[in-house]
C-alpha positions as CSV (number, residue, x, y, z in Angstrom):
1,X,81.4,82.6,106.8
2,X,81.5,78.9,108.3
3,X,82.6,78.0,111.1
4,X,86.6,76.7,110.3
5,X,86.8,80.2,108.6
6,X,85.8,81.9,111.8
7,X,87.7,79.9,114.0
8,X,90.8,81.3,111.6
9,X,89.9,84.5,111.9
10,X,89.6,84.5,115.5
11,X,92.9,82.9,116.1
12,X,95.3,84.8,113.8
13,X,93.8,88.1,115.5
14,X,94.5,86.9,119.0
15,X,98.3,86.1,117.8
16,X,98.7,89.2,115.8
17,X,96.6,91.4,118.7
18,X,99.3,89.9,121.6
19,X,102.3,89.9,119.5
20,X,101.4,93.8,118.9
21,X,100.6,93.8,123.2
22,X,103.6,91.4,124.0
23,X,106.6,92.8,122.1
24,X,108.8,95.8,123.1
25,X,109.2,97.9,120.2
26,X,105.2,97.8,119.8
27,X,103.8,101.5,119.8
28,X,100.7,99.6,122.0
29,X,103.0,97.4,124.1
30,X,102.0,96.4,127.5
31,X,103.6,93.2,129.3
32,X,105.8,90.5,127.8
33,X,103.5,88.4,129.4
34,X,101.2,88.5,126.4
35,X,103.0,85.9,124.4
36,X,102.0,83.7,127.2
37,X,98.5,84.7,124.8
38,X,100.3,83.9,121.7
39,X,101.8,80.8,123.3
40,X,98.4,79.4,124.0
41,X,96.7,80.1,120.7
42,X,99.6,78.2,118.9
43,X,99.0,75.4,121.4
44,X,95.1,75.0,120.6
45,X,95.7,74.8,117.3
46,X,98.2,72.4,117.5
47,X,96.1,70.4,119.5
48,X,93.1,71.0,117.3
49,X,94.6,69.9,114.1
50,X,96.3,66.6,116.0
51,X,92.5,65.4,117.8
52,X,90.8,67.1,114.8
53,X,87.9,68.8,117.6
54,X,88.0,72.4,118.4
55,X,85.7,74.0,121.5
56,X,84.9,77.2,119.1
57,X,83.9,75.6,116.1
58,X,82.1,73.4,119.0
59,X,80.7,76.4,120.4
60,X,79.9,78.3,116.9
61,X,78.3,75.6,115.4
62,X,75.6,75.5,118.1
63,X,74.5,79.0,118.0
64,X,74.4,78.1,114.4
65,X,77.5,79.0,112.4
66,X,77.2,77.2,109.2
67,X,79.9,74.1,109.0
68,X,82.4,73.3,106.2
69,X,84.9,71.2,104.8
């Protein structure tokens, strides 16, 4: 996988993982306060597609994640 895919990945898990942790009628719900979570992730990738630089596609390409388009 390159790194843009990862970074994907990554980021619709976290949503998905604290809507599932975040919302009421969850079987695996814990505190509202995890779509503070959600909230944050939408935020960095808003940011990320307006500056066009991510940290984690920073940080994956220099363990050596393969870039792409």
């Amino acid at each position: 996988m390159k790194s843009w895919q990862i970074v994907r990945l990554v980021a619709g898990t976290f949503i998905l993982l604290s809507l599932a942790l975040g919302i009421e009628g969850s079987p695996i719900f814990v505190s509202p306060w995890w779509l503070a979570f959600t909230a944050f992730v939408g935020a960095n990738l808003l940011q990320s597609a307006l500056t066009k630089w991510c940290l984690m596609d920073t940080i994956l390409r220099k363990v050596g994640v393969e870039p792409g388009c």
